[in-house]
C-alpha positions as CSV (number, residue, x, y, z in Angstrom):
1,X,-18.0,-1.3,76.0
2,X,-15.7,-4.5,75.3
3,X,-18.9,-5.9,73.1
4,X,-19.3,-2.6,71.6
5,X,-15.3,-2.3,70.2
6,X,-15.7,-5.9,68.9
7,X,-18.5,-4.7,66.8
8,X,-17.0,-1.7,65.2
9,X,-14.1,-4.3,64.5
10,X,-16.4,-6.8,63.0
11,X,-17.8,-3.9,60.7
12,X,-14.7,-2.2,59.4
13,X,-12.5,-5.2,58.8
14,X,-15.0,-6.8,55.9
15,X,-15.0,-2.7,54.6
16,X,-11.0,-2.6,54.9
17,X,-10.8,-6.2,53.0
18,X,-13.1,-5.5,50.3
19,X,-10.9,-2.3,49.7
20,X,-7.6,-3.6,49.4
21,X,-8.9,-6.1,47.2
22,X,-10.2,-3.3,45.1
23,X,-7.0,-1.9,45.2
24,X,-5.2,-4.6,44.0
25,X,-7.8,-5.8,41.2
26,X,-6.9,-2.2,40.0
27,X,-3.4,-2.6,40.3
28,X,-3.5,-5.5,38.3
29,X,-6.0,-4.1,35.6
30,X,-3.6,-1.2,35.0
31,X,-0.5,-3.6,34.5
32,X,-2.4,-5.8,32.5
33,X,-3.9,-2.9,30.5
34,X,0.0,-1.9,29.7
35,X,1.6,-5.2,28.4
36,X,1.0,-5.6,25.1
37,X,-0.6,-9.0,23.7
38,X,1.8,-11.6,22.3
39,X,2.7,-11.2,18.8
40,X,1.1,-7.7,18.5
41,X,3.5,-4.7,17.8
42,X,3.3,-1.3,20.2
43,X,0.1,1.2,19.7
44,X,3.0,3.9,18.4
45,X,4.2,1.7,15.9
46,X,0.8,-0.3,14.4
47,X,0.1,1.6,10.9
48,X,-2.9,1.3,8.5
49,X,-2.7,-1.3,6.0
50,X,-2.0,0.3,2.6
51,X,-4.6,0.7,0.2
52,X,-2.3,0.2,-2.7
53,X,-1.1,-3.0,-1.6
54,X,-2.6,-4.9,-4.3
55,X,-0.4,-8.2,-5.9
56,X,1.3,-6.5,-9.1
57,X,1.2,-8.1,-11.8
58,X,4.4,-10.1,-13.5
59,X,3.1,-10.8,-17.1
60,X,1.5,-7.5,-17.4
61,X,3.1,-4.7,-15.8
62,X,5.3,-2.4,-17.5
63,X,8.9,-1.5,-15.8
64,X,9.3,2.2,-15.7
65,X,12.4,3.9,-14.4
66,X,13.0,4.3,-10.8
67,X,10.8,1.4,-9.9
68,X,12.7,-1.3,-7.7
69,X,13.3,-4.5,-8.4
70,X,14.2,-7.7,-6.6
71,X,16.7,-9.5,-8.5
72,X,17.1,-13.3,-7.2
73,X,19.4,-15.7,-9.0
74,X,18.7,-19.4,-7.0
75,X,22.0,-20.4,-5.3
76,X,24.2,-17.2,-6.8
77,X,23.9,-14.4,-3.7
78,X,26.6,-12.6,-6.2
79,X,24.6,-11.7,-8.5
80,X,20.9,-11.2,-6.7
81,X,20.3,-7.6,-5.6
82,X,17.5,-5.2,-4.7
83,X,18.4,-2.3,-7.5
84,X,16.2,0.8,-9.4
85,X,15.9,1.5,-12.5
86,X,17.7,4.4,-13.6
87,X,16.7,7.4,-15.6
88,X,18.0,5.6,-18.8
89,X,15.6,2.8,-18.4
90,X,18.3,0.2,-17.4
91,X,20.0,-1.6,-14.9
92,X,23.4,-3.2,-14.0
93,X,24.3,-6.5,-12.5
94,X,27.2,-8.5,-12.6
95,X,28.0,-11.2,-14.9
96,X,25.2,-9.4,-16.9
97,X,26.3,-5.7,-17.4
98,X,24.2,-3.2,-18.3
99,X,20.9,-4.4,-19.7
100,X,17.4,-2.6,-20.7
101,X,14.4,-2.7,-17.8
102,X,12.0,-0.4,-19.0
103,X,9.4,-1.2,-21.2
104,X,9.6,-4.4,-19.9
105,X,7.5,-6.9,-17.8
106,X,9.1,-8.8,-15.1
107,X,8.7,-11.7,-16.8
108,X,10.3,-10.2,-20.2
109,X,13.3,-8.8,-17.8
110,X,14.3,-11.9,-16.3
111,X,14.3,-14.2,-19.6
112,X,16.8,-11.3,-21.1
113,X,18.5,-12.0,-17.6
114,X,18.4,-15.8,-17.8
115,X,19.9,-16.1,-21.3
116,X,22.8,-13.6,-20.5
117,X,23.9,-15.8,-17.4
118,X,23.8,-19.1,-19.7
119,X,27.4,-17.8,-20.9
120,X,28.7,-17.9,-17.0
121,X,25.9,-20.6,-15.5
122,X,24.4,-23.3,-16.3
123,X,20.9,-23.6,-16.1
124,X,20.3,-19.7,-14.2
125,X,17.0,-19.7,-12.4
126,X,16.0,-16.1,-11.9
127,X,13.0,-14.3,-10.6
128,X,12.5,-10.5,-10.8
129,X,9.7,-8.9,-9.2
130,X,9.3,-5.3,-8.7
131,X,9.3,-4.8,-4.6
132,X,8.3,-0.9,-4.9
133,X,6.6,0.7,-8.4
134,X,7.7,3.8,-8.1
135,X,7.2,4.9,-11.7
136,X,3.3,4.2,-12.2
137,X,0.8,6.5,-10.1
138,X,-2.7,8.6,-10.0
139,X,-3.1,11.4,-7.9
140,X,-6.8,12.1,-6.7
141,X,-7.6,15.7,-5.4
142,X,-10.7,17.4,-3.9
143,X,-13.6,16.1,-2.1
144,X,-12.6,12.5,-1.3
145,X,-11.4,11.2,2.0
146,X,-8.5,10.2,1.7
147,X,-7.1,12.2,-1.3
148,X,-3.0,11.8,-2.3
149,X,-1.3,10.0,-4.7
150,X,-1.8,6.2,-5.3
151,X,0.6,3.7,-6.8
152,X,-1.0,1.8,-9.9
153,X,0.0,-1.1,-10.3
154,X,-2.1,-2.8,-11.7
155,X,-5.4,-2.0,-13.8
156,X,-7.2,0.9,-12.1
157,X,-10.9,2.3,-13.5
158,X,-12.0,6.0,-12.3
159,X,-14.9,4.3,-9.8
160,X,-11.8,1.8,-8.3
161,X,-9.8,5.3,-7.5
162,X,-12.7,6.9,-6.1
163,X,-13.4,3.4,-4.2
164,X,-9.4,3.7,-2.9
165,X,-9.4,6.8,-2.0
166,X,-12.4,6.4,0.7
167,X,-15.1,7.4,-1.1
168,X,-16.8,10.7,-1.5
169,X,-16.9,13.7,1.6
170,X,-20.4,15.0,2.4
171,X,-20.8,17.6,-0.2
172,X,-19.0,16.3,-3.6
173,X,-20.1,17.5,-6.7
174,X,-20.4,13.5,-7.8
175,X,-21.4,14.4,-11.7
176,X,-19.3,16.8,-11.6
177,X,-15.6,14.9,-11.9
178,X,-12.9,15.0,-14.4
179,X,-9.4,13.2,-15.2
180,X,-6.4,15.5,-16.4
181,X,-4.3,13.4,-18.3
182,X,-1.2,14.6,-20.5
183,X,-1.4,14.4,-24.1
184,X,1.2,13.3,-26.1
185,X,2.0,16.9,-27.4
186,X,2.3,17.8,-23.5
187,X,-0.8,19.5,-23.2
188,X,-4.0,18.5,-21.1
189,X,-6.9,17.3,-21.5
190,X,-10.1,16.7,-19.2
191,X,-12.2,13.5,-19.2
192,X,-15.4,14.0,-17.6
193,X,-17.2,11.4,-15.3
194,X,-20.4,11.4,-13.9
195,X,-20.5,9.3,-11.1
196,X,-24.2,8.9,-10.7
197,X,-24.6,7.6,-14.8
198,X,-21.9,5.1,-13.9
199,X,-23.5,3.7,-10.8
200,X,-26.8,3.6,-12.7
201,X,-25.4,1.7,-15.9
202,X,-25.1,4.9,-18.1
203,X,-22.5,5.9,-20.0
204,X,-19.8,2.9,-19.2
205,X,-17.1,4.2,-21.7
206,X,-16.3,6.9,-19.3
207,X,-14.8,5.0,-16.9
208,X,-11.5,4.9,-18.2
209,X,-8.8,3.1,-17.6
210,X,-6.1,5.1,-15.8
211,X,-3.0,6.1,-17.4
212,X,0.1,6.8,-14.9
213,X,0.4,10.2,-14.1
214,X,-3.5,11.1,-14.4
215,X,-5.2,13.1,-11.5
216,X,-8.6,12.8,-10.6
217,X,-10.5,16.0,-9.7
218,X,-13.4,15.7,-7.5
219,X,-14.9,19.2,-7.4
């Protein structure tokens, strides 16, 4: 019977090992599946990266009022400030006063910035760069994926909105689309676009440059 009990013993110890080591290798998977990499942020707080995120443009882009602008004036913290535009199309800043942003490029802004300060500093080096273009935008509507309003920043075709916004859902009427934009007596007026011509090499002229405040309709 002695022989017999050393047996058993023999048998369920290897089984009692093998399951606390099981037990711990789980442990250990769960904590490890918990911590968080190095350098990486928490799941809750990782967010897509923006499809409007595009480099804007100093020479060519054209201030509007509420974009915001990065004002830097090397080695004078005074005077360098994160401010909008404001519904009159201008900004304030010391030394400077009140002086005219919109209808402007960045480039344009901070020369008429520069040669203000040459009556209070000598030599100003300043940088403007707009941080957040509030004023320039499309909207896109209908059967896209990933329909909403888009910041334009820079110059944006009908085919490179589509291409931002995802592409086309399953049953798009593709030679079907139009731009609204607002005329200049306020009216509006509709653009058509055939998608398939375009991709084919047909009929080029209709893929328009967007104006700000156009709206793409994808039926």
């Amino acid at each position: 019977m002695a022989r017999a009990s050393n047996a058993i013993c023999l048998v369920f110890l290897p089984l009692f090992g093998a399951g606390s080591l099981s037990a711990t290798t789980q442990r250990t998977a769960a904590t490890t599946s918990s911590i968080e990499q190095p350098g990486s942020a928490p799941k809750s707080d990782r967010q897509p990266v923006s499809v409007n995120s595009e480099r804007i443009d100093s020479k060519t882009y054209i201030i509007g009022e509420n974009d915001l602008l990065d004002v830097n004036v090397w080695k004078e913290k005074e005077v360098s400030r994160t401010i909008s535009v404001r519904p009159d199309g201008k900004i304030t800043l010391p030394l400077v006063g009140e002086i005219q942003a919109s209808g402007m490029t960045p480039l344009q802004l901070q020369d008429n910035i520069g040669q203000r300060l040459r009556a209070y500093l000598s030599n100003p080096e300043v940088t403007v760069m707009v941080s957040d273009p509030r004023s320039h935008h499309f909207n896109i509507v209908g059967q896209v994926l990933k329909p909403g309003t888009y910041t334009l920043s820079q110059s944006t075709t009908v085919l490179d909105a589509i291409s931002s916004a995802g592409g086309f859902r399953d049953f798009a009427k593709e030679t079907k689309i139009y731009v609204l934009r607002t005329s200049p007596g306020g009216g509006q007026v509709r653009l058509p676009f055939n998608y398939k011509e375009i991709i084919k090499g047909k009929n080029p002229a209709s893929n328009i440059a967007l104006n700000s405040g156009d709206t793409i309709v994808v039926p």
